[in-house]
C-alpha positions in Angstrom: -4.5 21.8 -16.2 -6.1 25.0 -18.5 -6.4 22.5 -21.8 -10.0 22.1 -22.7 -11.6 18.4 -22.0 -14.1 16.2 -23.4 -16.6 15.5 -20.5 -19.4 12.6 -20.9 -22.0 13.8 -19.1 -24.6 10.1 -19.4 -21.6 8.6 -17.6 -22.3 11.0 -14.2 -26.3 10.8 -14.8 -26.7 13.8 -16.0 -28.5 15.0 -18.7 -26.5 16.6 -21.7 -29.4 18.4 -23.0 -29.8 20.4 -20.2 -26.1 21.9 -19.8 -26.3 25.3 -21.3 -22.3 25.7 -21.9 -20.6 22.7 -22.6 -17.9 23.6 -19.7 -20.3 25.0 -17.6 -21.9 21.7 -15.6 -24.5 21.3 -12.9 -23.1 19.1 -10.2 -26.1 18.0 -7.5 -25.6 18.4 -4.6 -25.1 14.8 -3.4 -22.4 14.2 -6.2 -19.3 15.9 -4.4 -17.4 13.2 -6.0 -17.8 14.6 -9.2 -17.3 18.0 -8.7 -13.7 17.0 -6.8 -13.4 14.8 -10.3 -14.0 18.2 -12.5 -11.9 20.1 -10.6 -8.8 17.9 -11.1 -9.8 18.6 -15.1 -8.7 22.1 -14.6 -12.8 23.3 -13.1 -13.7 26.0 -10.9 -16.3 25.7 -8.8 -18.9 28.6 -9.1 -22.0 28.0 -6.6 -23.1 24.4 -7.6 -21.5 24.7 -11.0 -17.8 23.2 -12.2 -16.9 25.5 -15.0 -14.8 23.9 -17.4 -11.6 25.3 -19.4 -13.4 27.1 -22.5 -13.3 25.1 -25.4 -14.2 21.7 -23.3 -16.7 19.4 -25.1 -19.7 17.9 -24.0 -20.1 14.2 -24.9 -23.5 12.6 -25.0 -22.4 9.3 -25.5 -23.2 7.4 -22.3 -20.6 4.1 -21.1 -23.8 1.8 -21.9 -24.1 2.7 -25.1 -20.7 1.6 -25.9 -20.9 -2.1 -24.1 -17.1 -1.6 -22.8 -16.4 -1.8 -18.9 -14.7 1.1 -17.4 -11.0 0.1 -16.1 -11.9 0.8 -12.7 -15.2 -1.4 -12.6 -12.6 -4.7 -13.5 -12.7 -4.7 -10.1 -13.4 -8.5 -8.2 -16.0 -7.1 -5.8 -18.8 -4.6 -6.5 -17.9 -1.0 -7.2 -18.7 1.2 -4.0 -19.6 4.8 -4.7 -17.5 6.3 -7.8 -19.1 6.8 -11.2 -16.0 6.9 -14.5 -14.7 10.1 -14.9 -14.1 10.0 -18.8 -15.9 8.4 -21.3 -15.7 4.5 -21.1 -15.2 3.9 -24.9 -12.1 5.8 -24.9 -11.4 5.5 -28.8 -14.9 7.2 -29.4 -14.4 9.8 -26.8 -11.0 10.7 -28.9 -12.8 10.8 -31.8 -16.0 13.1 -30.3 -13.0 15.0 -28.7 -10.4 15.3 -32.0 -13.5 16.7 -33.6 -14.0 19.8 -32.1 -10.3 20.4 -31.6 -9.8 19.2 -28.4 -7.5 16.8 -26.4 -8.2 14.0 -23.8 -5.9 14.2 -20.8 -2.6 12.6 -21.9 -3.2 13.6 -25.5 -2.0 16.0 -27.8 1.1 17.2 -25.4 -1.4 16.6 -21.9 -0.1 15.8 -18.9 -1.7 14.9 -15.6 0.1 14.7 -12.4 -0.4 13.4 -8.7 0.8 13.7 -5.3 1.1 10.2 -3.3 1.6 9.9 -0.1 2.9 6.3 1.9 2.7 5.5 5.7 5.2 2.7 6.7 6.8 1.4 9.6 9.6 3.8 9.5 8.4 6.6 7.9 6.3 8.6 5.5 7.3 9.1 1.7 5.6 11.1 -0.9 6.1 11.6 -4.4 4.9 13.7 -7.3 4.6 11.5 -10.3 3.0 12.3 -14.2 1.0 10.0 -16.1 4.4 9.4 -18.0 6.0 8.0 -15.0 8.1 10.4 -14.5 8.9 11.5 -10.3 8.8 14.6 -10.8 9.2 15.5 -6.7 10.1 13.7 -3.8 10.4 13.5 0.0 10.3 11.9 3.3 9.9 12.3 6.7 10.5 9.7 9.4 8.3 7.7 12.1 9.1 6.2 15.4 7.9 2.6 16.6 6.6 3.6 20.4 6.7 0.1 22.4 6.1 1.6 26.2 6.0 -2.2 27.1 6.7 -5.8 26.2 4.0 -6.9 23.4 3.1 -3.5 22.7 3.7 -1.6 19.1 2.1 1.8 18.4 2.3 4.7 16.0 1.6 8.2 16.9 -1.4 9.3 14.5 -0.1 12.9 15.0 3.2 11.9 13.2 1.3 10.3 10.6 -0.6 13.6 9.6 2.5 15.7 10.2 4.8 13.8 8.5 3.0 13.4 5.7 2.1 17.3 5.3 5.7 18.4 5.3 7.0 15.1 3.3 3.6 16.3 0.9 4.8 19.8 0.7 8.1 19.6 0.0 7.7 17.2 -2.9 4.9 19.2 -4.3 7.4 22.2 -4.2 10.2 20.6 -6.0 8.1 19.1 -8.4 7.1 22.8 -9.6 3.6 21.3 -11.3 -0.3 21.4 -10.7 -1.7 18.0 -9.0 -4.9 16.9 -10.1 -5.0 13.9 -7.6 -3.7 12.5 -4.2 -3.4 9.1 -3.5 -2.9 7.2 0.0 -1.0 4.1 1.0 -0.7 3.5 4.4 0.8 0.2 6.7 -1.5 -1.7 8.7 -4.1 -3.2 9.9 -3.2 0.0 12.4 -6.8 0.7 14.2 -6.6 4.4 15.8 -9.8 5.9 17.7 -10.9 9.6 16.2 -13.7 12.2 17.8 -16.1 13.6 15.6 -13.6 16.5 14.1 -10.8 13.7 13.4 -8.3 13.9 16.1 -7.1 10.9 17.5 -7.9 9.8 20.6 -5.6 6.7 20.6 -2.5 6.0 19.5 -2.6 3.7 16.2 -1.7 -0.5 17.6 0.6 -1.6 15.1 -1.3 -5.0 13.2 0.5 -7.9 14.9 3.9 -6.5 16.2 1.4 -5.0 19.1 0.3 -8.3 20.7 -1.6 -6.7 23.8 -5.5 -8.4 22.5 -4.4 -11.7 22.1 -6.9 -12.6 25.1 -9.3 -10.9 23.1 -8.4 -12.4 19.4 -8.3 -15.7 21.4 -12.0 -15.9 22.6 -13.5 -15.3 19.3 -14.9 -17.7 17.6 -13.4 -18.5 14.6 -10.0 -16.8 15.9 -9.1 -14.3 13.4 -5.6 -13.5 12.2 -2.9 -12.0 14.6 -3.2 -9.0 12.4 -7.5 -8.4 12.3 -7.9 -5.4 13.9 -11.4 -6.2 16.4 -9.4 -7.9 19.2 -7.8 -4.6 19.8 -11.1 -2.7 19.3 -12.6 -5.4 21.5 -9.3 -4.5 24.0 -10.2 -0.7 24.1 -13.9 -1.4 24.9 -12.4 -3.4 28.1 -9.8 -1.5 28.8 -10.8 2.1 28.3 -14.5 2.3 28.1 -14.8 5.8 28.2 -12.7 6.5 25.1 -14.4 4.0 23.1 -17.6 6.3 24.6 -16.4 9.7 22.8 -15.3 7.8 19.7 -16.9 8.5 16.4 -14.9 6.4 14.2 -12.6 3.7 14.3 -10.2 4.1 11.2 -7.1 2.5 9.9 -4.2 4.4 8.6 -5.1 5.4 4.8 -8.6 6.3 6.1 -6.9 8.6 8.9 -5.2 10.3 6.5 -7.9 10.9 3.8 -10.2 11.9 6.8 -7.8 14.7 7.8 -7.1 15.8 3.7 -10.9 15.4 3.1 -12.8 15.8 6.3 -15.1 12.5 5.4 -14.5 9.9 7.9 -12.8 7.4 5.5 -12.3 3.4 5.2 -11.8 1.3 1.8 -13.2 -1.9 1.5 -10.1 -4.1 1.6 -9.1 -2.5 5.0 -12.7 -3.2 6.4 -12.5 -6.3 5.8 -10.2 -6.5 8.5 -12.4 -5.2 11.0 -15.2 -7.3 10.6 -16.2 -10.5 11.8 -19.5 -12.4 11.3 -21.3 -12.4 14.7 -19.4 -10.0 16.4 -20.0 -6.0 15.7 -17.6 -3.4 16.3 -17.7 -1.7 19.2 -17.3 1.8 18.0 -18.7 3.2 14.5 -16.7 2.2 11.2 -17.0 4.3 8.2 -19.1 2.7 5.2 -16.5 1.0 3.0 -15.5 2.2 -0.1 -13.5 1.2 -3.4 -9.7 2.3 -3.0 -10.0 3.7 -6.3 -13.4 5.7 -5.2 -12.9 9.7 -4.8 -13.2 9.9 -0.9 -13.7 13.7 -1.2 -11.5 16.8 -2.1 -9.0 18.5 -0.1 -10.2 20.9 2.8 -8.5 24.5 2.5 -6.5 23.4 5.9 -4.9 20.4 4.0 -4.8 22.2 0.7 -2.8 25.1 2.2 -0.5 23.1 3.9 0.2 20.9 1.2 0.5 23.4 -1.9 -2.3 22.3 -3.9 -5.8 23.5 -4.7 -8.5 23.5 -2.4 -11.2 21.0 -3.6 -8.2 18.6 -5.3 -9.8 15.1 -5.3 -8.4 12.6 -2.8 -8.9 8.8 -3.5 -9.8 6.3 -0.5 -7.0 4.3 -1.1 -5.7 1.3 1.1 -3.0 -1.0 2.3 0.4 0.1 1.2 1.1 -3.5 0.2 -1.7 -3.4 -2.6 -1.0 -0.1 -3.3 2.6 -0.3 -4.1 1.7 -4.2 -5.7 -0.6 -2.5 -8.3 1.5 0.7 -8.5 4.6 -1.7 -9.6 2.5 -3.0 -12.8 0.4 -5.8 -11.2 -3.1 -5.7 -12.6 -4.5 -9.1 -14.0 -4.2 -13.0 -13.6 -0.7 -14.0 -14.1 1.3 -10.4 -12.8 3.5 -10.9 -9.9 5.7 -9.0 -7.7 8.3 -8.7 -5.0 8.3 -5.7 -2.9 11.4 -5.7 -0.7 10.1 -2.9 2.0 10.7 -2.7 5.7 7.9 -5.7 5.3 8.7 -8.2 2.5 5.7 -8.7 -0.1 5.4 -11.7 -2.0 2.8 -12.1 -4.2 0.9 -13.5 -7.6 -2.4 -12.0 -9.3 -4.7 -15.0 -9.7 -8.1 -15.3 -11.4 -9.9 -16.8 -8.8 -9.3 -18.4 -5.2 -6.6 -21.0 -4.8 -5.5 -22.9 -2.4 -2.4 -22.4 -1.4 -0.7 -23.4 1.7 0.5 -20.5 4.3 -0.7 -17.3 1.7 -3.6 -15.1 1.6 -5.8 -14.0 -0.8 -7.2 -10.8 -1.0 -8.6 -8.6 -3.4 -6.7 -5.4 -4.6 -7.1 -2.9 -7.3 -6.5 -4.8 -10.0 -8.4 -7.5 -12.0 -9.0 -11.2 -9.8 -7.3 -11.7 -6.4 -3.9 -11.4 -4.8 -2.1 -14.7 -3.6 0.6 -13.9 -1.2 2.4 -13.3 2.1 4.5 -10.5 4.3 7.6 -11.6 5.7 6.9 -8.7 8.9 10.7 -7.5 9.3 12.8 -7.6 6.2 14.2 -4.2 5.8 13.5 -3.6 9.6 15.6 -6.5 10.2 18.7 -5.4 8.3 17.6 -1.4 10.0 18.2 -3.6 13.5 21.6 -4.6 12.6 22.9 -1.7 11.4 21.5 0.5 14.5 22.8 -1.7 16.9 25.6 -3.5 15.8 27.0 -0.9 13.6 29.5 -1.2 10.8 27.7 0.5 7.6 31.2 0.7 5.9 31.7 -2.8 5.9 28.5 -3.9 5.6 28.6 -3.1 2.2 30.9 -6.1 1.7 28.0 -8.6 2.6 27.1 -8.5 -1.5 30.2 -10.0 -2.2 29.7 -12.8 0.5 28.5 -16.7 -0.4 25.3 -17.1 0.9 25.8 -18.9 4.0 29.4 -16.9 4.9 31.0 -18.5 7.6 28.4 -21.0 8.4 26.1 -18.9 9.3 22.1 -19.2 8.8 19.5 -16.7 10.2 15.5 -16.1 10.7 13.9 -12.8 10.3 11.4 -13.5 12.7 12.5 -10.4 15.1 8.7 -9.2 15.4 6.9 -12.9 15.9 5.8 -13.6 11.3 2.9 -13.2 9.8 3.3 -15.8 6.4 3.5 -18.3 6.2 4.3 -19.6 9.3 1.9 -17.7 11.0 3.3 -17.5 14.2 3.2 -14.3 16.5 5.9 -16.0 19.0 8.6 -16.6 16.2 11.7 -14.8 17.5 15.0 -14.0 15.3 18.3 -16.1 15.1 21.2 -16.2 13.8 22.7 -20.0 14.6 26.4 -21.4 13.2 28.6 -18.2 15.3 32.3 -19.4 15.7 35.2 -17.1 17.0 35.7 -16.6 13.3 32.8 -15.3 12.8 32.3 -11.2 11.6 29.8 -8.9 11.6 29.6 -8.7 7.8 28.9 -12.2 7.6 25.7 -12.3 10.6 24.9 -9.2 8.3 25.1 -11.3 5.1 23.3 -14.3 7.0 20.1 -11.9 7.9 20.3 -10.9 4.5 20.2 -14.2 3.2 17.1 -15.0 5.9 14.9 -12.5 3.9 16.1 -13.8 0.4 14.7 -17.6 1.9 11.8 -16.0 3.0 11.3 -14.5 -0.2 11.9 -18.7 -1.6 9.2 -19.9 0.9 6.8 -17.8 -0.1 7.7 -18.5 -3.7 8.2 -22.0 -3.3 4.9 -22.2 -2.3 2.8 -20.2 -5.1 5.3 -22.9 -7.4 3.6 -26.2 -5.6 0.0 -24.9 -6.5 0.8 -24.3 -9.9 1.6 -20.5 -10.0 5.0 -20.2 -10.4 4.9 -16.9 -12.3 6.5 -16.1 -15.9 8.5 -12.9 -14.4 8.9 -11.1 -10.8 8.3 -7.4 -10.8 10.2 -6.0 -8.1 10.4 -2.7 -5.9 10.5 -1.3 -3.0 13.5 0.7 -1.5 15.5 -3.1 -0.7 16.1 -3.4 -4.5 18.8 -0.5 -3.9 20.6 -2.9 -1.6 23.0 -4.9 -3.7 23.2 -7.9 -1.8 19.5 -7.9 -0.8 18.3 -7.4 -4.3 20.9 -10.1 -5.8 20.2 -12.8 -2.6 16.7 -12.7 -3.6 17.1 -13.1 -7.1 19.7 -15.9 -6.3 17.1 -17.7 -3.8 14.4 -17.7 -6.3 16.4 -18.4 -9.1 14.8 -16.2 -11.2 15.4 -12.6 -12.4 14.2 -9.6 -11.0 12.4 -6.8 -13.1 12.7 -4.0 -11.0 10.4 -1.0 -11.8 11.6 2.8 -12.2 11.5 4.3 -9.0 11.0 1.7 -7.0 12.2 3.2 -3.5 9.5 5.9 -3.9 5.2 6.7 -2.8 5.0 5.7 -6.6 2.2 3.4 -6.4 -0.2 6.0 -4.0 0.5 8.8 -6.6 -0.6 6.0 -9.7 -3.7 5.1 -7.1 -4.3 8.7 -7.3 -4.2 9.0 -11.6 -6.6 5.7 -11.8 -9.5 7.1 -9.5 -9.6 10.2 -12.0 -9.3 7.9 -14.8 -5.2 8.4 -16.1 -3.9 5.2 -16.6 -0.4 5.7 -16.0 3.2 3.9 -17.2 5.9 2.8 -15.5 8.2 0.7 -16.9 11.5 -1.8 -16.4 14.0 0.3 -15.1 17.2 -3.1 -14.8 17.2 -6.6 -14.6 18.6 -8.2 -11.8 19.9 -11.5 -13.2 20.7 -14.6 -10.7 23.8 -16.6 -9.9 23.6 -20.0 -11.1 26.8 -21.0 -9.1 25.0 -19.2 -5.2 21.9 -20.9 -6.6 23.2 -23.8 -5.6 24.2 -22.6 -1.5 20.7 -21.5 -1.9 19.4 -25.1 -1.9 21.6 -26.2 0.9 20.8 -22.8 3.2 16.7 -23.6 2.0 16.5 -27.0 4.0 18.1 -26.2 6.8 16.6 -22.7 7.2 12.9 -24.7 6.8 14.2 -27.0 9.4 14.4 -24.4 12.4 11.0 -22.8 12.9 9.0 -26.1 13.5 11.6 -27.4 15.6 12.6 -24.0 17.7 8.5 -22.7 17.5 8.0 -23.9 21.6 11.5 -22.5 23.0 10.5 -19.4 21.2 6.8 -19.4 22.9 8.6 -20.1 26.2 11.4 -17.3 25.3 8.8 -15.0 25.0 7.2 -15.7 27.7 10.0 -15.2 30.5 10.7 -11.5 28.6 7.0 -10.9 29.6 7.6 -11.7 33.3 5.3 -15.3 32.8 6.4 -18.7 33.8 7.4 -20.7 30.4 
């Protein structure tokens, strides 16, 4: 971007009097956030000076002054490490601006644009995105689930970086534009162990599909989540002293790959939180957390050269996909709620403050309040399953026209143990009611209809607290599968509002605009309306498909057991 900027200076602690050039600014040296910030303005740095475009303005008008809160400090926990990069009192900065001839980004014809880049189970995406919401480039690149033995899930880290390079480049290319930001998303609680200059040491364990520290997750007191990432530090420490020994870090996912773009050993807060436990330190060095929204540091010339994209362009910590993608699709306050029908299923509801809720989580996410919700662990993967190894894409395609419940058939999802909100890392698929009749577009349609009650359950339970949301955003790449995206919206009985672009790394490239202060739109793309009369089957499929977990949960554990080699 060459447009000239209004820039206020009280709002970075720096003195206004004191700039000789209103687009010439002094950045200190301990505020590399800022100078990453300027540069995504359109800067160039010039020793420890961020020259402006000519014609910027200088505002003197500091945040305090106008008693407004800056959208990125509506934040439900402290602000960690990232000052606002425009002026808070965004009418008066227009004004100041409009004054002197100039324009604010997305004013007067501005555009800003971002790359982001996603990390999930089965791949990496990335996308170049405008403030607009316009995709303006995209790409993808896949990944490989290693399991080398039974309870075991890993990610290469190597993949992660490469795959998200190329995936990076290529949509950068066809986008044809300058990026000002990038923004990470990234699956996990994935824990991978890095040496001092970032390379992994470890391959990344896979939250609770990789099952190898339950011993570990077991003896502490409280026992976390199947997901928390210390039992598998704690494993490592046990297992393979000596790497935990030449291990700087341990990081997650997002943090990897901000680490390699930035070369600042990354985590967010969110993602910390997961590798924390009162009483019990971590027994290898963890990064100081950060705010996803925080500028972790601006891309090294290795990453920028690769990617396509200046040297110095800021970075944002980021964090989970899930919240990510959740705040990407339009959540933001009390009362927003959204569906993301991914290789993992999201269900969840923006509340003001904690609730109880039975079987959900609540977390925070950048957004105002909390998030109330759950992860159904294989959705899409389920349905990916099917079609790998039972084949039949050309009459799969059928399924949407099926009943729910076709040929008696019920399922459960559960083909990775489930995270919410049954909680239960021995849960193993089914597919119960098979006849000689029976076809492999209606098990496909009955897997299908699995998710959509798993989608209910969640729901179901957000409705007996009191929280039954007024609309369900929706997206993820599962709303481009007809008979997903209509068994959902006939299992909830409610319509789905399913963002513009809602298969794409959307949400890490609108991360990326809100850390340099672009608030950007993306709105309703098509309504997915339910079917009164399958509404109905719903009900019926709902109480018997509650039914089987509790009383199946122990021939599972056992089940599991004999395919590890134990005695049930």
């Amino acid at each position: 971007m060459t447009a000239p900027v209004a820039f206020a200076a009280a709002d970075h602690g720096l003195d206004a009097d004191t700039v000789a050039r209103p687009n010439l600014i002094d950045v200190p040296a301990d505020r590399d956030d800022l100078a990453c910030q300027l540069v995504a303005l359109g800067g160039t740095r010039v020793g420890d000076r961020v020259e402006l475009p000519a014609g910027s303005v200088l505002v003197k008008v500091a945040a305090a002054d106008s008693g407004r809160t800056h959208p990125h400090e509506r934040l439900s926990r402290p602000r960690l490490g990232i000052r606002p990069l425009f002026h808070t009192d965004v009418a008066r900065a227009v004004e100041d601006s409009r004054e002197h001839g100039v324009s604010l980004p997305g004013e007067g014809g501005i555009t800003v644009c971002a790359l982001g880049i996603d990390v999930g189970l089965s791949g990496v995406r990335a996308a170049v995105v405008c403030a607009e919401g316009d995709l303006l480039g995209a790409a993808r690149r896949p990944l490989t689930v290693d399991a080398p033995a039974a309870g075991r899930a890993e990610h290469d880290p190597t993949a992660w970086i490469e795959g998200a390079l190329a995936a990076g480049a290529e949509a950068v290319s066809a986008a044809g534009v300058d990026v000002a930001a990038v923004g990470v998303g990234g699956l996990g609680p994935a824990p991978v162990l890095v040496d001092r200059s970032g390379k992994p040491l470890t391959p990344a364990l896979l939250f609770s599909l990789d099952r190898r520290a339950e011993r570990q997750r077991a003896a502490l007191a409280p026992s976390p989540t199947h997901d928390h990432a210390l039992p598998k530090l704690l494993w490592w420490a046990e297992h393979d002293p000596d790497v935990v020994r030449r291990a700087a870090f341990a990081l997650d996912a997002t943090g990897f790959l901000v680490s390699r773009f930035t070369g600042v050993p990354t985590m967010d807060a969110i993602t910390a939180a997961d590798y924390h436990l009162a009483g019990r330190p971590a027994p290898v060095s963890l990064p100081d957390p950060v705010d996803p929204l925080a500028i972790a540091g601006g891309l090294t010339r290795t990453a920028a050269d690769a990617l396509g994209v200046p040297e110095g362009t800021p970075v944002a910590a980021g964090t989970y996909d899930t919240y990510v993608d959740v705040a990407g699709a339009g959540v933001r306050k009390p009362g927003d709620a959204c569906l993301l029908l991914g290789s993992t299923l999201v269900v969840c509801r923006a509340v003001a403050e904690p609730a109880d809720c039975s079987g959900l989580e609540l977390s925070p996410y950048p957004g105002d309040g909390l998030l109330l919700g759950g992860w159904t662990t294989t959705a899409g993967t389920s349905l990916d399953w099917f079609r790998r190894e039972l084949g039949g894409d050309d009459d799969l395609a059928a399924a949407a026209e099926l009943e729910p419940g076709a040929g008696g058939l019920v399922a459960l999802p559960y083909l990775a143990g489930e995270r919410t909100p049954v909680r239960d890392p021995d849960a193993r698929g089914l597919l119960l009611g098979l006849t000689l009749r029976a076809t492999r577009t209606q098990a496909y349609r009955a897997f299908v209809d699995a998710i959509a009650l798993s989608a209910r359950d969640h729901a179901a339970r957000l409705d007996q607290a009191g929280l039954a949301p007024e609309r369900w955003l929706a997206a993820g790449g599962g709303t481009r599968n007809a008979a997903w995206a209509h068994a959902t919206a006939d299992a909830l009985g409610a319509p789905l509002h399913v963002v513009a672009h809602a298969g794409e790394a959307f949400g890490p490239a609108a991360l990326a605009l809100r850390s340099i202060g672009v608030e950007p739109s993306r709105p309703v793309e098509r309504v997915v309306e339910p079917d009164r009369g399958r509404a109905g089957r719903f009900d019926a499929l709902y109480r018997i498909y509650c039914d089987l977990h509790p009383l199946l949960a122990p021939a599972m554990r056992d089940l599991g057991r004999l395919d590890e080699g134990l005695e049930p």
